[in-house]
mmCIF file of the N, C-alpha and C atoms, coordinates in Angstrom:
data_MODEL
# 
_entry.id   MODEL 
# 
loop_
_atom_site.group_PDB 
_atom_site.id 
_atom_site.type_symbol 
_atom_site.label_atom_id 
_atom_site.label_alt_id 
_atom_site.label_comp_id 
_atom_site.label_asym_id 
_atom_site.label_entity_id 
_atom_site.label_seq_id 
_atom_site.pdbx_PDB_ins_code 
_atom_site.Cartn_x 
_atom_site.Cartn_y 
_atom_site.Cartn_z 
_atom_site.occupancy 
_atom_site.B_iso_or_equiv 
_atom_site.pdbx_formal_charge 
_atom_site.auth_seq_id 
_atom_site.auth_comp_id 
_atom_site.auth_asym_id 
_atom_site.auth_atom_id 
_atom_site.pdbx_PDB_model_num 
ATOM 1   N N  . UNK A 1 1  ? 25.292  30.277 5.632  1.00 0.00 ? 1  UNK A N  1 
ATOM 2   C CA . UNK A 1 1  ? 24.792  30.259 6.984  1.00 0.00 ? 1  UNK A CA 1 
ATOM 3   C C  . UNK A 1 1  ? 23.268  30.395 7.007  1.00 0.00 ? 1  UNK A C  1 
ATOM 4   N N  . UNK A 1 2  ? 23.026  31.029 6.503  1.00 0.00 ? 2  UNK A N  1 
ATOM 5   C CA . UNK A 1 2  ? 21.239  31.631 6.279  1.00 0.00 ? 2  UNK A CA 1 
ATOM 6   C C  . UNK A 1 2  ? 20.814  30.623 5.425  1.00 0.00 ? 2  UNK A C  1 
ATOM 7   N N  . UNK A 1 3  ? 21.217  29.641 4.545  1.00 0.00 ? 3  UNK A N  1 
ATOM 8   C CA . UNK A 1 3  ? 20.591  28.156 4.082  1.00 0.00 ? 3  UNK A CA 1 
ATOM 9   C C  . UNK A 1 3  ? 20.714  27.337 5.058  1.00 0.00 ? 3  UNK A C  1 
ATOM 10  N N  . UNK A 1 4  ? 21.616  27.528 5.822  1.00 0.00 ? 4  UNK A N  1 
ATOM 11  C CA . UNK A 1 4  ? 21.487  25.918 7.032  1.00 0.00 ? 4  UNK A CA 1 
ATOM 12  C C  . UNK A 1 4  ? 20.113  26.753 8.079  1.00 0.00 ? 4  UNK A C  1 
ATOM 13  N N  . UNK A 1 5  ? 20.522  27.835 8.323  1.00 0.00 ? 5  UNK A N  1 
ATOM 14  C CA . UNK A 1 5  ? 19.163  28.122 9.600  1.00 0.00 ? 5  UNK A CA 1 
ATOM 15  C C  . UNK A 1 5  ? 17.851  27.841 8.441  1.00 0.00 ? 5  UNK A C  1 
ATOM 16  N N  . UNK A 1 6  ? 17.664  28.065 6.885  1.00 0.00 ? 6  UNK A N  1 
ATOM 17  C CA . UNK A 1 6  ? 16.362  27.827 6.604  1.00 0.00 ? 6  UNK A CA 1 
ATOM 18  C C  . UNK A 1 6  ? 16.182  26.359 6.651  1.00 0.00 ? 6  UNK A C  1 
ATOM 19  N N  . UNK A 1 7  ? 17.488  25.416 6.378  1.00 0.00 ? 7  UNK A N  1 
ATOM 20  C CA . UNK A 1 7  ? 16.861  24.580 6.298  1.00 0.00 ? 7  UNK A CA 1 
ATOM 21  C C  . UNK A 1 7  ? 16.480  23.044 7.287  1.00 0.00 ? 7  UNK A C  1 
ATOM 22  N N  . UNK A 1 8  ? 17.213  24.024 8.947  1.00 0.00 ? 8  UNK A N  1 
ATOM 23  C CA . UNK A 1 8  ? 16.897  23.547 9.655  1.00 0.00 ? 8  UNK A CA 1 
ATOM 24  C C  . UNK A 1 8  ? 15.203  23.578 10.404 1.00 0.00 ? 8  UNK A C  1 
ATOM 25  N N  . UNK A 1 9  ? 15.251  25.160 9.754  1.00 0.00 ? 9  UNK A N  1 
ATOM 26  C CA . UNK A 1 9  ? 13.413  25.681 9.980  1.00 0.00 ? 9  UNK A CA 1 
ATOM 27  C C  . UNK A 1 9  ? 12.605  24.489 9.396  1.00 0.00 ? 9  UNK A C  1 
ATOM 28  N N  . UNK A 1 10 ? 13.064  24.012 8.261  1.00 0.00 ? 10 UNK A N  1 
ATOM 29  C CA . UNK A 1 10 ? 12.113  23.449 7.423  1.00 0.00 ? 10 UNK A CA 1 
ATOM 30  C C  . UNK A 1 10 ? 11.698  22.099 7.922  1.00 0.00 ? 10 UNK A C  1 
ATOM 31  N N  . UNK A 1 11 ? 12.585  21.337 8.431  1.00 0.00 ? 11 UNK A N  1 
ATOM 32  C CA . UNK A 1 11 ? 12.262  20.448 9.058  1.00 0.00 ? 11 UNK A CA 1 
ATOM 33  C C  . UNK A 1 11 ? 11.853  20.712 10.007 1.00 0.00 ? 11 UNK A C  1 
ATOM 34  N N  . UNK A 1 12 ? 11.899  21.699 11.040 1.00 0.00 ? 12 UNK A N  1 
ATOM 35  C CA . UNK A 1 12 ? 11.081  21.881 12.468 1.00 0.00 ? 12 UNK A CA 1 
ATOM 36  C C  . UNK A 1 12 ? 9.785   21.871 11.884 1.00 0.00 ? 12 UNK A C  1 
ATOM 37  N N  . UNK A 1 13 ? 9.719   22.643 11.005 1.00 0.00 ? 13 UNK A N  1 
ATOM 38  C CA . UNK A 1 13 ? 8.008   22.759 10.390 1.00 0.00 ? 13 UNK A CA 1 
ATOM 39  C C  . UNK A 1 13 ? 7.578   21.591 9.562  1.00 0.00 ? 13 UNK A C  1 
ATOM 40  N N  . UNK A 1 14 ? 8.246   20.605 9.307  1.00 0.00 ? 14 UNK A N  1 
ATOM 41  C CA . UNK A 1 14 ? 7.738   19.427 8.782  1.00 0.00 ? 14 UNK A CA 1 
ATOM 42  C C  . UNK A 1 14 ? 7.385   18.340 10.039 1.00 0.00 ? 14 UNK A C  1 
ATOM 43  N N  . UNK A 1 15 ? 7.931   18.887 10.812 1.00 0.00 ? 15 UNK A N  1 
ATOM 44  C CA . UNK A 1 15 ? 7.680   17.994 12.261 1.00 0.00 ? 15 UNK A CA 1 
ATOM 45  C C  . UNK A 1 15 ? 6.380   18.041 12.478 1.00 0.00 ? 15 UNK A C  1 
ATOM 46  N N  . UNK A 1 16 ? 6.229   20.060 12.932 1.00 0.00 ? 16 UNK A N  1 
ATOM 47  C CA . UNK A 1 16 ? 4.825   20.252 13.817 1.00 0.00 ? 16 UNK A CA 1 
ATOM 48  C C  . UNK A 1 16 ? 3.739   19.953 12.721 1.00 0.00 ? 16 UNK A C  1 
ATOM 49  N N  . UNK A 1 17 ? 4.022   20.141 11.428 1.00 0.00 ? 17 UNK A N  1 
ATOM 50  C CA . UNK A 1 17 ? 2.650   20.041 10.403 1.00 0.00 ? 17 UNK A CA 1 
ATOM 51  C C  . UNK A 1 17 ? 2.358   18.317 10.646 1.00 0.00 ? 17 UNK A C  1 
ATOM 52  N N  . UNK A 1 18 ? 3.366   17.268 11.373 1.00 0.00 ? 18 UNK A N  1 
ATOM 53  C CA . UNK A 1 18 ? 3.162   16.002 10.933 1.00 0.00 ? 18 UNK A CA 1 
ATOM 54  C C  . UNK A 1 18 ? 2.331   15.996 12.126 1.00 0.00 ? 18 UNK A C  1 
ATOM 55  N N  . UNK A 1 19 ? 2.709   16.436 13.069 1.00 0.00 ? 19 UNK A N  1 
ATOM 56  C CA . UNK A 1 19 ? 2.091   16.401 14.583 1.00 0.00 ? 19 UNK A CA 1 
ATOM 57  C C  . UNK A 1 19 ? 0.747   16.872 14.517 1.00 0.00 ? 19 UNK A C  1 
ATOM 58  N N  . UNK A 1 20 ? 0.556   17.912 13.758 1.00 0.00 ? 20 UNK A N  1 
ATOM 59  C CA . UNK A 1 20 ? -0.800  18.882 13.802 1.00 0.00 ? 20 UNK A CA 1 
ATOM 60  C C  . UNK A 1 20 ? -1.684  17.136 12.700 1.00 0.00 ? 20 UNK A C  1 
ATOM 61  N N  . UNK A 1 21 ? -1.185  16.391 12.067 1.00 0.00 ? 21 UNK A N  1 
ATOM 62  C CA . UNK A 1 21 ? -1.718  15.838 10.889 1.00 0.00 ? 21 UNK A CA 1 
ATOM 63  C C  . UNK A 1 21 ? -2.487  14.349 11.763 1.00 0.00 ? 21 UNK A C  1 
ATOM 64  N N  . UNK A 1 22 ? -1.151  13.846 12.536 1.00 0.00 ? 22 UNK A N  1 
ATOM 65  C CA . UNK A 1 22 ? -1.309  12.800 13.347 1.00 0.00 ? 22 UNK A CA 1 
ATOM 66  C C  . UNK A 1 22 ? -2.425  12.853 14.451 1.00 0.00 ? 22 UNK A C  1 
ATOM 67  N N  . UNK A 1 23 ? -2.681  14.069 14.887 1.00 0.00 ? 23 UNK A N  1 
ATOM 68  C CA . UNK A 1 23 ? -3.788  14.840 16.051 1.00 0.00 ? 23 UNK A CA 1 
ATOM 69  C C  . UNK A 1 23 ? -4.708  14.535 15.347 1.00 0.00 ? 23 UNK A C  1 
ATOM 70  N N  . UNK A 1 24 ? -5.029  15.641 14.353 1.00 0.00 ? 24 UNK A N  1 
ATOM 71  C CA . UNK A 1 24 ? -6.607  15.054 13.545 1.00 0.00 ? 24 UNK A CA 1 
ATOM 72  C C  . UNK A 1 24 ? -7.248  13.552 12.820 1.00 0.00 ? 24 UNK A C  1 
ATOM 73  N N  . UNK A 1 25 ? -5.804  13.008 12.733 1.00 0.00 ? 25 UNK A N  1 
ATOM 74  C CA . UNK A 1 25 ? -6.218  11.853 12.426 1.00 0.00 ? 25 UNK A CA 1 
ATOM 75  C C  . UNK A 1 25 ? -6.714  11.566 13.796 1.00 0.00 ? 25 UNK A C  1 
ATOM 76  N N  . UNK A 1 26 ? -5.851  11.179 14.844 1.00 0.00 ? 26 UNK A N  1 
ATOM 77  C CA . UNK A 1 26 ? -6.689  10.803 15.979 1.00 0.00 ? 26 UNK A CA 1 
ATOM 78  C C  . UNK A 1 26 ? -8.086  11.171 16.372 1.00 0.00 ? 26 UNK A C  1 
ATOM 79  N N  . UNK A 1 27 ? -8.541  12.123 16.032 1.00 0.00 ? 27 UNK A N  1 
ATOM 80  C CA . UNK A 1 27 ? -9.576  12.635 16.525 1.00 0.00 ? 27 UNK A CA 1 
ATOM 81  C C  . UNK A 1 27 ? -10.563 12.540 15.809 1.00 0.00 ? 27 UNK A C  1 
ATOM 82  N N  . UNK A 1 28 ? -10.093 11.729 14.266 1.00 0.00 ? 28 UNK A N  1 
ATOM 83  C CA . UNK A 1 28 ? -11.232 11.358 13.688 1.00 0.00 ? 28 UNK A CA 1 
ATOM 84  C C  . UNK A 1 28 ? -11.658 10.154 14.354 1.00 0.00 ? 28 UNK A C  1 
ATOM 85  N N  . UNK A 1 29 ? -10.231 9.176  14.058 1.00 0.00 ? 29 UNK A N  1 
ATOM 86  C CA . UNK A 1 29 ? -10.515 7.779  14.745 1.00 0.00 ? 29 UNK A CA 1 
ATOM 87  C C  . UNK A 1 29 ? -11.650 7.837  15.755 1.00 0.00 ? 29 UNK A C  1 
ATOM 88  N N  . UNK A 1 30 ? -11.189 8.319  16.653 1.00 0.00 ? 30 UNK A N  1 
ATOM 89  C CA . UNK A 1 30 ? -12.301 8.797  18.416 1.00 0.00 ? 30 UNK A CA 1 
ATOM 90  C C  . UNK A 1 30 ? -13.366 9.071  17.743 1.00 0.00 ? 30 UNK A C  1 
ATOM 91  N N  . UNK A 1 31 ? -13.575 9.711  16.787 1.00 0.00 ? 31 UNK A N  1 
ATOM 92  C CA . UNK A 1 31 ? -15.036 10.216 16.721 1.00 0.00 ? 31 UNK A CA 1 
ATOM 93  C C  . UNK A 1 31 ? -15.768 9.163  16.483 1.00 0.00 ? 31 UNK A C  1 
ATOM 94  N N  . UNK A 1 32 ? -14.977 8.173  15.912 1.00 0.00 ? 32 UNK A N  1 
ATOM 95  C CA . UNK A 1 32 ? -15.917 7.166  15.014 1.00 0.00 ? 32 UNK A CA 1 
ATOM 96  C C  . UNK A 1 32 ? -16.056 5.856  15.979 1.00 0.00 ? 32 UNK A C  1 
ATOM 97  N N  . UNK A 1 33 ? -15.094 5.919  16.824 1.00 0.00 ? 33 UNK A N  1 
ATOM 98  C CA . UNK A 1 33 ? -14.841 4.635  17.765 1.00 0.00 ? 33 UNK A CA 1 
ATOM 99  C C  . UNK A 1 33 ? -15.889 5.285  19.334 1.00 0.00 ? 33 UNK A C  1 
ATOM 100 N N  . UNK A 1 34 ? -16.216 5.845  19.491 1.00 0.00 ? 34 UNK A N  1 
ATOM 101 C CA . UNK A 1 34 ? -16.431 6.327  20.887 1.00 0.00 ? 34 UNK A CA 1 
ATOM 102 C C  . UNK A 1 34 ? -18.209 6.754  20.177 1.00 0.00 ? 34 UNK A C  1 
ATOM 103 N N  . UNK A 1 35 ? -18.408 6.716  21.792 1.00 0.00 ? 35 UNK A N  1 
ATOM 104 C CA . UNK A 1 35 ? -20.513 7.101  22.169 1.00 0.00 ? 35 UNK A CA 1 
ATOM 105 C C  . UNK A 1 35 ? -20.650 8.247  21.400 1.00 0.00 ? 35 UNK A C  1 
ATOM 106 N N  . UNK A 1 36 ? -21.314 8.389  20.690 1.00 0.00 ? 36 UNK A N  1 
ATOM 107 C CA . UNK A 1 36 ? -21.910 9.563  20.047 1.00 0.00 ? 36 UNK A CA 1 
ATOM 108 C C  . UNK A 1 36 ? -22.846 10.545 20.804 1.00 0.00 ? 36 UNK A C  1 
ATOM 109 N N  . UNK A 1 37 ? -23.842 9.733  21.473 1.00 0.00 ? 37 UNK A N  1 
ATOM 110 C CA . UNK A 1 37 ? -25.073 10.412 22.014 1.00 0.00 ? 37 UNK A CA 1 
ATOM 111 C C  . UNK A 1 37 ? -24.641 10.504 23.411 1.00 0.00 ? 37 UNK A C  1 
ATOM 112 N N  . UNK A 1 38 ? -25.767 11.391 24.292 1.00 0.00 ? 38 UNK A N  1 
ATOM 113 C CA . UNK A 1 38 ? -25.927 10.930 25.521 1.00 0.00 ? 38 UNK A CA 1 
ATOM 114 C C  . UNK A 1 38 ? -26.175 9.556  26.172 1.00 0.00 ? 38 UNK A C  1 
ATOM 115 N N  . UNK A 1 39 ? -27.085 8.862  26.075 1.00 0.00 ? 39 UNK A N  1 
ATOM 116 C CA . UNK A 1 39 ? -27.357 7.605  26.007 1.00 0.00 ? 39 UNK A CA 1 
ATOM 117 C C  . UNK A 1 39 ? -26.616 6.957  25.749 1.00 0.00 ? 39 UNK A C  1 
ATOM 118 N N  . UNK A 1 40 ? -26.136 6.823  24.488 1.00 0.00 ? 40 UNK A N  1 
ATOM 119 C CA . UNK A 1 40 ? -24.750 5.791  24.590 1.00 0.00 ? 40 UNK A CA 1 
ATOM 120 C C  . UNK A 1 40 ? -23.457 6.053  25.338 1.00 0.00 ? 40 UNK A C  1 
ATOM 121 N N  . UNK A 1 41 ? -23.446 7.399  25.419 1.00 0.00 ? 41 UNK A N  1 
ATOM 122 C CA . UNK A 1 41 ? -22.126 7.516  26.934 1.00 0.00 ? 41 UNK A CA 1 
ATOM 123 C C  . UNK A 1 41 ? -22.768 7.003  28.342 1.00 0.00 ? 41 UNK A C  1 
ATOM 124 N N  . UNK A 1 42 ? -24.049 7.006  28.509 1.00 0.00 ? 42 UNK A N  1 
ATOM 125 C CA . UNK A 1 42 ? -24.264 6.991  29.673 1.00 0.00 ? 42 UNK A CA 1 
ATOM 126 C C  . UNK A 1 42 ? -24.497 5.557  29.801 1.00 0.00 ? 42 UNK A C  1 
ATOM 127 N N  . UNK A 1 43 ? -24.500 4.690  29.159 1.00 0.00 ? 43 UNK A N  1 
ATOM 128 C CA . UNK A 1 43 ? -25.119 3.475  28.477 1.00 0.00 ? 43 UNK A CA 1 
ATOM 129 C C  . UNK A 1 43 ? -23.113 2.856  29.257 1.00 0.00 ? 43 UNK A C  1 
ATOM 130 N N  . UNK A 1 44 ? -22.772 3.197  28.362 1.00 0.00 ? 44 UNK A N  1 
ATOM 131 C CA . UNK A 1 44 ? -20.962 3.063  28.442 1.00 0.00 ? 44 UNK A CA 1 
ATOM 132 C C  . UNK A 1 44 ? -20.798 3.017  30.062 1.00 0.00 ? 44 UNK A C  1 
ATOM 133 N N  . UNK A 1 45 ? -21.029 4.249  30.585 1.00 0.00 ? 45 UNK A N  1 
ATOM 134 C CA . UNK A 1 45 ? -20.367 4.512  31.936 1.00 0.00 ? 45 UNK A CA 1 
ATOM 135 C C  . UNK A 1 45 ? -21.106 3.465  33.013 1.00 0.00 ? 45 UNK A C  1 
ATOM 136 N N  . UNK A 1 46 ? -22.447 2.965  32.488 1.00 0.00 ? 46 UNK A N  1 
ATOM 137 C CA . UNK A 1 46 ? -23.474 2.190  33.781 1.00 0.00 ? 46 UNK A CA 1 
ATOM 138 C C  . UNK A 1 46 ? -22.656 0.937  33.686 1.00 0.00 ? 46 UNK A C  1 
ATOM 139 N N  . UNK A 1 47 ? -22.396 0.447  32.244 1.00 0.00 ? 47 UNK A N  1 
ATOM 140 C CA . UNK A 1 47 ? -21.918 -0.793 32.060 1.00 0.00 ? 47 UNK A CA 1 
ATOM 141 C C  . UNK A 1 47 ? -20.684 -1.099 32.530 1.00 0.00 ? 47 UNK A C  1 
ATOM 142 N N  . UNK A 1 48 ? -19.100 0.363  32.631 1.00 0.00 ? 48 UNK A N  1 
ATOM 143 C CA . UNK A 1 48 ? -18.262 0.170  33.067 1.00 0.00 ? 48 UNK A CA 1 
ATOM 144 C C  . UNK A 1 48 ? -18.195 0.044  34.635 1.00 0.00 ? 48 UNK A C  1 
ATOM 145 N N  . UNK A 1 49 ? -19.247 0.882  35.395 1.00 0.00 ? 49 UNK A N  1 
ATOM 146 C CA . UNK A 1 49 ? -19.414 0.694  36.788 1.00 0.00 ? 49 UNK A CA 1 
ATOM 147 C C  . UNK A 1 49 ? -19.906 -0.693 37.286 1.00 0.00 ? 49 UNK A C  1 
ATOM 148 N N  . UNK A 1 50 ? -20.540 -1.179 36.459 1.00 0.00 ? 50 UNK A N  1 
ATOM 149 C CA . UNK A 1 50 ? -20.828 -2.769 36.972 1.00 0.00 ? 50 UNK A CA 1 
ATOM 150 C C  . UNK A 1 50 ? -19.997 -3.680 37.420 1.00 0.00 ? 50 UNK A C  1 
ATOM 151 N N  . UNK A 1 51 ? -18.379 -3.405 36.146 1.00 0.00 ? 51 UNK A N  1 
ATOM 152 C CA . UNK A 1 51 ? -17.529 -4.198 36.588 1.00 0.00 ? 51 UNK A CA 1 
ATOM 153 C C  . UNK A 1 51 ? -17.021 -4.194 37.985 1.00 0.00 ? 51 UNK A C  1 
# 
């Protein structure tokens, strides 16, 4: 009984570590895809209001 509850734990925790893994990847992506500076956000936002 106490091997099935660990080794249902184990996969819950292979979930959130994939989730926690998939997040930072995202947030590298963004870093690298998106305005860095002021200027270039603000650069971004004049150009999207034009449309």
């Amino acid at each position: 009984m106490v091997f099935i509850f660990f080794l249902a734990l184990g996969s819950i925790l292979q979930g959130v570590g994939a989730l926690v893994s998939f997040i930072g990847v995202g947030t590298l992506i963004a870093g690298y895809l998106y305005p860095k500076t002021g200027k270039e956000l603000t650069d971004a936002v004049e150009e999207f209001e034009k449309k």
